[in-house]
C-alpha positions as CSV (number, residue, x, y, z in Angstrom):
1,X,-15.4,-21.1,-11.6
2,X,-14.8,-22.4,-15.1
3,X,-17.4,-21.3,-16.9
4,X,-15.5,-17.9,-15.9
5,X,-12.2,-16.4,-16.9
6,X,-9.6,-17.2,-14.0
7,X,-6.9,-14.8,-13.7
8,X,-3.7,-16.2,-11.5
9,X,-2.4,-14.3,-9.1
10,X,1.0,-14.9,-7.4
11,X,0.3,-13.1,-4.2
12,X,3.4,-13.6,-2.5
13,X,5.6,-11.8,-5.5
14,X,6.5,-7.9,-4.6
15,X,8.0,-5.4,-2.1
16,X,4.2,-5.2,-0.7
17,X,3.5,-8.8,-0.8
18,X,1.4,-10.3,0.1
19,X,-0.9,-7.4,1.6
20,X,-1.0,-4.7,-1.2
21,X,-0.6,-7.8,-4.0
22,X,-4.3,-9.8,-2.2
23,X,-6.1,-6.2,-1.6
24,X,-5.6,-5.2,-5.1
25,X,-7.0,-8.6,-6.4
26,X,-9.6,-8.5,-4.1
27,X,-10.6,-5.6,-5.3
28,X,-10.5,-6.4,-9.1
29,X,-13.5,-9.6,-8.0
30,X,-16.1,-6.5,-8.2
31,X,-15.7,-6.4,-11.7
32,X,-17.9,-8.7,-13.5
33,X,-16.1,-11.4,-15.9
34,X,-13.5,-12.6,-13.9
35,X,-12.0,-15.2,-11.3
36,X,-9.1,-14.8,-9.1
37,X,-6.3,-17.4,-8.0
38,X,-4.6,-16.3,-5.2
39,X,-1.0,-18.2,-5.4
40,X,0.9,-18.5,-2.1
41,X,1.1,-19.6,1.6
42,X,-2.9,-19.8,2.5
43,X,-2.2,-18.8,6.0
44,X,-0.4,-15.4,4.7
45,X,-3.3,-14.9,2.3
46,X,-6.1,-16.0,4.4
47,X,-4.7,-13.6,6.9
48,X,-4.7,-10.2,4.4
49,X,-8.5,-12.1,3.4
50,X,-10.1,-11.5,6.8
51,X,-12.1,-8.8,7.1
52,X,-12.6,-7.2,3.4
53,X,-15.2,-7.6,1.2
54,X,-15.2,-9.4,-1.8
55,X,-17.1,-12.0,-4.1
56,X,-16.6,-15.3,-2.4
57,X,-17.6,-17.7,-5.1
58,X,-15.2,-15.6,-7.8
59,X,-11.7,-15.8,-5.1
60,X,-9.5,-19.4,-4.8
61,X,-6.3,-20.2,-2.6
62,X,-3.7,-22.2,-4.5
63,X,-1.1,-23.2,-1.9
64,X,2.3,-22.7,-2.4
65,X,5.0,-22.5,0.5
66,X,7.9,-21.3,-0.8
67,X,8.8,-18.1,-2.4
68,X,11.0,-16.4,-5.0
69,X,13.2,-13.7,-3.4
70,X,13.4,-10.3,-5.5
71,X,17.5,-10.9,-5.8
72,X,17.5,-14.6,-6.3
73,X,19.2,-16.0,-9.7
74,X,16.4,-16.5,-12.1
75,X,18.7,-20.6,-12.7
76,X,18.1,-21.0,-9.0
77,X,14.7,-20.2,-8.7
78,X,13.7,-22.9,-11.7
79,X,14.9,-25.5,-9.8
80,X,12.3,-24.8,-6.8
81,X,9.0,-26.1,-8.0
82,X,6.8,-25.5,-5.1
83,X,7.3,-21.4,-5.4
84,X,4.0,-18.9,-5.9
85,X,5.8,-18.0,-9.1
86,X,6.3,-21.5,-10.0
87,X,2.7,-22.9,-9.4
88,X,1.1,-19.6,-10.9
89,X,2.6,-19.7,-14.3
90,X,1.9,-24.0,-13.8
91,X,-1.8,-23.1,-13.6
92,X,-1.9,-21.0,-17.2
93,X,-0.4,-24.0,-18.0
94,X,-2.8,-26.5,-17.2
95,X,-5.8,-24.4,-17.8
96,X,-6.6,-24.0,-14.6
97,X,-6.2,-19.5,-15.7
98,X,-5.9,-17.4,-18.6
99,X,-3.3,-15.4,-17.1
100,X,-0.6,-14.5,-14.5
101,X,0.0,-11.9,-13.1
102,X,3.0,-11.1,-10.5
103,X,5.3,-8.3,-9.2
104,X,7.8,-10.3,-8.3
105,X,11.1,-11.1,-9.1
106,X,11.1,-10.7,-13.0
107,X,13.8,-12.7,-14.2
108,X,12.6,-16.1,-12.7
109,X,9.2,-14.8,-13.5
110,X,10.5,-14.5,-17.7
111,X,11.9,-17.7,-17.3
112,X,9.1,-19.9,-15.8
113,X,7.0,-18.6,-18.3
114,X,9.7,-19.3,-21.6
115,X,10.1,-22.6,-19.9
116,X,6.9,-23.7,-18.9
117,X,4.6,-22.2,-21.3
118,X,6.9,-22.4,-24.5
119,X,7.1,-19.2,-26.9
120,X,4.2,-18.4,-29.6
121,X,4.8,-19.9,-32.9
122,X,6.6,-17.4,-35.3
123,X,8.2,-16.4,-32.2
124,X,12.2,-16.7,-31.2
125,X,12.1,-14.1,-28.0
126,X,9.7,-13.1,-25.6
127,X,9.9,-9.5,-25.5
128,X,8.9,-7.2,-22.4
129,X,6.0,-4.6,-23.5
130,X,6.4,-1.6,-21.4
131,X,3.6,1.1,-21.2
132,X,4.7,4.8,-22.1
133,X,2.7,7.3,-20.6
134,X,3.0,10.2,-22.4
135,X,0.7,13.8,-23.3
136,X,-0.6,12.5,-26.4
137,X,-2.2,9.1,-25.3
138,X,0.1,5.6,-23.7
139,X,2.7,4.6,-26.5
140,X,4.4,1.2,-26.3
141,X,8.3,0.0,-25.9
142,X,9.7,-3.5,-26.4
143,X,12.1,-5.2,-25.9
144,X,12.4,-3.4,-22.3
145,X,14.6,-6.1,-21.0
146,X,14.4,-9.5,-21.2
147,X,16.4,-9.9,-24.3
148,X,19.8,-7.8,-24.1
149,X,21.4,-9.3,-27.4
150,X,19.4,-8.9,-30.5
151,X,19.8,-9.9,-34.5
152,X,17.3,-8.1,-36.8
153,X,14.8,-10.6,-37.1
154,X,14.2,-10.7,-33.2
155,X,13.1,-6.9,-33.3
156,X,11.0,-7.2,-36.5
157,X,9.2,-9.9,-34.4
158,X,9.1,-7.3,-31.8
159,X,7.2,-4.8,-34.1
160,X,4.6,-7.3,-35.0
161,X,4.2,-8.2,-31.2
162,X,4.3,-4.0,-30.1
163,X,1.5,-3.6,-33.1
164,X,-0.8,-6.1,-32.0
165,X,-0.4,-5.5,-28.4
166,X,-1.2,-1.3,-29.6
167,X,-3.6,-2.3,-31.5
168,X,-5.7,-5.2,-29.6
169,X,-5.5,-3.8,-25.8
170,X,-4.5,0.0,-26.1
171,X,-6.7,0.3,-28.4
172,X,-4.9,2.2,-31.8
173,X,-6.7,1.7,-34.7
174,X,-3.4,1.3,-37.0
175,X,-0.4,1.8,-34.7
176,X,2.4,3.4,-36.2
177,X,5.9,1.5,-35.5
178,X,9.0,3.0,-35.0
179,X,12.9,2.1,-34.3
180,X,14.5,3.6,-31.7
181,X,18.2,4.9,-32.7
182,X,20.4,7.9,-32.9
183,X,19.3,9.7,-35.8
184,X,15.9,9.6,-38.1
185,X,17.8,9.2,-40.8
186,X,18.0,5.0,-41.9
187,X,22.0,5.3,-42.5
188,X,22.4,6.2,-38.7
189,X,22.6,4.3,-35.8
190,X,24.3,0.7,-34.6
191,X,25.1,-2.1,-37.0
192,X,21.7,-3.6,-35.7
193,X,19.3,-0.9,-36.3
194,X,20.5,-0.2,-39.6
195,X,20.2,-4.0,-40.6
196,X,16.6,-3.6,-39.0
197,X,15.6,-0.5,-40.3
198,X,16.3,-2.3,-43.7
199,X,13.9,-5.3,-42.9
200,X,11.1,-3.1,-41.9
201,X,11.1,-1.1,-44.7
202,X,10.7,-3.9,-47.0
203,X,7.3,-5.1,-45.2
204,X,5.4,-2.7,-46.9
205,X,1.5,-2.5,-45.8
206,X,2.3,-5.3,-42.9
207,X,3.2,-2.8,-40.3
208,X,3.0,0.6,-40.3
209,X,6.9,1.7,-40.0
210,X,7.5,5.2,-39.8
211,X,11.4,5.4,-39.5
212,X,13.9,5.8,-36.7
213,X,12.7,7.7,-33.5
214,X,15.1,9.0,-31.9
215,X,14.9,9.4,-27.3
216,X,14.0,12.9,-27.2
217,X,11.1,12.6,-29.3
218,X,9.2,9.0,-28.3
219,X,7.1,10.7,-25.8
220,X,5.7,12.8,-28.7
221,X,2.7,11.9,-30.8
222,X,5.6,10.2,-33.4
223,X,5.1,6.6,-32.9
224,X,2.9,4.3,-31.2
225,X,4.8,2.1,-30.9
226,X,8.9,2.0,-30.1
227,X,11.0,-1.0,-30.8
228,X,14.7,-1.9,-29.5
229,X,16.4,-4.5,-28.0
230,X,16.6,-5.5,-24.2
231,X,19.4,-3.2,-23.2
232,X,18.8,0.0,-24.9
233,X,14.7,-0.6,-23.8
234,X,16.1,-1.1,-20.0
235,X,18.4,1.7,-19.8
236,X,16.1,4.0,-21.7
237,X,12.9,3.0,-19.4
238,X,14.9,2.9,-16.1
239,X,16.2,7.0,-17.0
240,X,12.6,7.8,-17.8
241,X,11.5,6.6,-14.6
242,X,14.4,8.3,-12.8
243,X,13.9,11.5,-14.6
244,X,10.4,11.8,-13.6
245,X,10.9,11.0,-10.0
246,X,13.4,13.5,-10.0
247,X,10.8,15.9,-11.6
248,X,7.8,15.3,-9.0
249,X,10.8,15.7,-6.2
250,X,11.3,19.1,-7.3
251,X,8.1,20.3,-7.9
252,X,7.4,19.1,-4.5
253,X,10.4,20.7,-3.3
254,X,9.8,24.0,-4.9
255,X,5.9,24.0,-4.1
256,X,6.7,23.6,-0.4
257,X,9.5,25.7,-0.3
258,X,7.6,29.0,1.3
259,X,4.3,30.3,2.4
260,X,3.5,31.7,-0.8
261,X,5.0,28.5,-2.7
262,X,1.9,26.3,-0.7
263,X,-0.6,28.5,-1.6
264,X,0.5,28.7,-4.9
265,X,0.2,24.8,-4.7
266,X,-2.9,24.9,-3.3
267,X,-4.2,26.7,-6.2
268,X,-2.9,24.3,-8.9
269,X,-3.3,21.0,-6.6
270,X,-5.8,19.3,-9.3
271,X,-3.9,20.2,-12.3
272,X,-0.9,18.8,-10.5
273,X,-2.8,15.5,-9.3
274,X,-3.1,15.1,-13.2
275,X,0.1,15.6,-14.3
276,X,0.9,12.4,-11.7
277,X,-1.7,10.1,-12.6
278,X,-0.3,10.9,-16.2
279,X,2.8,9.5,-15.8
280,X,2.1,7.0,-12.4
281,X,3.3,3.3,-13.8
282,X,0.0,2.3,-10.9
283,X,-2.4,3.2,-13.7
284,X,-1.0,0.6,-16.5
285,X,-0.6,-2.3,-13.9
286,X,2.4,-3.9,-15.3
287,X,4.0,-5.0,-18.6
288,X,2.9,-8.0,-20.8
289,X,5.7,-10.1,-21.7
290,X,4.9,-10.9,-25.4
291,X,5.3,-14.1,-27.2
292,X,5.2,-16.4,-25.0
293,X,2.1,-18.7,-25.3
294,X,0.3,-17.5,-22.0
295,X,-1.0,-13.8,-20.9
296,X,1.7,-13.2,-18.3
297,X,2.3,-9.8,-16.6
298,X,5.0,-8.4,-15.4
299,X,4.2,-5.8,-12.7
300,X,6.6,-3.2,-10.9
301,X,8.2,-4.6,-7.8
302,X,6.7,-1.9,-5.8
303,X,3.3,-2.6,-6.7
304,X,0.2,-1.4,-5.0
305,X,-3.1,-2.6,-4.5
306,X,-3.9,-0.2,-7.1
307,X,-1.4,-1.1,-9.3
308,X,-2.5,-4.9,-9.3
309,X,-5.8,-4.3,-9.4
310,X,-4.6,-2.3,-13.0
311,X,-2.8,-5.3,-14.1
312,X,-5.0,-7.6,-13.5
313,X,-7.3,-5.4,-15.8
314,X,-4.7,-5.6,-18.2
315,X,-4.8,-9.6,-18.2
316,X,-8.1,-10.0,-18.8
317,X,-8.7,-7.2,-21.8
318,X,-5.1,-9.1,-23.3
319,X,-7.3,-12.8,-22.9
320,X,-10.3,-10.9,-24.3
321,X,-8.8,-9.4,-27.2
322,X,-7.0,-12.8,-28.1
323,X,-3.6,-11.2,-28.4
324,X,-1.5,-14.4,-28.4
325,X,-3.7,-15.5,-31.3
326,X,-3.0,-12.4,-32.7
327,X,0.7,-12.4,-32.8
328,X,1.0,-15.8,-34.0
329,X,-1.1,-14.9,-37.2
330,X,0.9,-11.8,-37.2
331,X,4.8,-13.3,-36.7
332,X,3.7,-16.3,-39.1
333,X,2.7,-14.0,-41.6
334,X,5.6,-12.4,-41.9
């Protein structure tokens, strides 16, 4: 196993632990170039194991009895040592992965990882990087919650982090950064974004800044990537996601409304199946929580086994593109 990459996998963390959490690592074994450390109670796992096919010689058990609740205090959790959070984050740690991955409880997950794996250097805050699914291509959002008190300099880091993470796993050739505020115009918004705007402009050829973006126009082809800090990012991403479940609600609503509406549904049911997989959080995985010195992600609570198996995906292109690397050149050079 370690002449291969090992991705850890705490496999009790999730609404659909551990079933959904081992099927969907399971699953990600078939792809060539990767290990899997499941992280919890061997019986549970073993159990969820039996009877699927998989790569033997590419799956390990890591034992861990206890587990993180989704509502326990992320100050409480730290104290518990012996926890599938706790002993997968430990084993990025010690080498024994590359990366973690885990839908459970976020807060103690954002702390083990600050704690135990330290931040990158050039870096003061991790900062979540959420995935925007959007018509013209995924954009990228950060600080989506873990740090709900900025200064400037803590977003600038956050634009270096967004570009390299655009740049060195989504692919964008020379992402284009943008603030998120009120109004385009640099004299508009809080005393923090203005201060901000200020210290991106003067960067020059470092980062592609494009300006202020205001909410109604990041899912257009205007940025690719959208900085803020940890409360703005968290409100914004949690109306998104309200807004489009509302919006699949009614269209299922309206299409099953009459006869005529299910045949009319019938007739669109493709184009409609696209328009969900466009905006379904299961095709990202789960959000990489950059800066600290470790591939951790952070996947949705209600995670599937097709939403793991996406994140885990998502841990081993970030270990293959060298993205912690990355943002340390990129925060240093600053």
């Amino acid at each position: 196993m370690a002449s291969r990459m090992c991705i850890a996998v705490d496999a009790m963390g999730g609404d659909r632990a551990p079933d959904e959490v081992v099927a969907g690592a399971l699953r990600s074994c078939g792809e060539a170039g990767h290990d899997v450390l499941l992280v919890g109670r061997p019986d549970a796992i073993e159990r969820c194991m039996a009877g699927q096919s998989f790569p033997a010689d590419r799956v390990r058990v890591l034992p861990a009895e206890e587990v993180v609740g989704m509502g326990d205090p992320p100050a409480s959790a730290l104290k518990r040592r012996n926890t599938s959070l706790a002993v997968a984050v430990q084993a990025v740690r010690d080498g024994e992965a590359q990366a973690v991955v885990s839908a459970g409880n976020s807060g103690a997950f954002m702390a083990y990882a600050t704690l135990r794996l330290d931040t990158v250097e050039g870096v003061e805050r991790p900062a979540i990087a959420i995935v925007l699914p959007t018509p013209t291509g995924p954009h990228v959002l950060l600080d989506a919650g873990a740090n709900a008190a900025c200064r400037p300099e803590h977003l600038v880091q956050f634009a270096h982090m967004g570009a390299v993470y655009a740049r060195d796993v989504l692919g964008v050739a020379n992402p284009r950064v943008g603030l998120l505020s009120i109004g385009e115009e640099a004299t508009k918004g809080s005393g923090l974004t203005k201060a901000t705007h200020k210290l991106l402009s003067e960067l020059g050829d470092s980062l592609n800044f494009v300006g202020n973006v205001e909410g109604d126009t990041t899912f257009e082809d205007v940025a690719d990537v959208i900085v803020c800090d940890g409360f703005t990012g968290n409100v914004f991403l949690k109306t998104a996601e309200g807004m489009a479940g509302a919006i699949m609600h009614g269209l299922r609503a309206a299409f099953t409304s009459s006869l005529q509406a299910k045949l009319g549904a019938l007739l669109v049911r493709k184009a409609l199946d696209a328009f969900r997989q466009t905006f379904d959080y299961a095709t990202y995985g789960g959000a990489l929580l950059l800066g600290v010195n470790g591939i951790c992600i952070v996947s949705h609570g209600r995670s599937d086994a097709r939403a793991i198996r996406a994140a885990i995906a998502v841990a081993k292109r970030s270990v293959e593109a060298r993205v912690i690397e990355h943002i340390a050149a990129s925060c240093l050079g600053n």
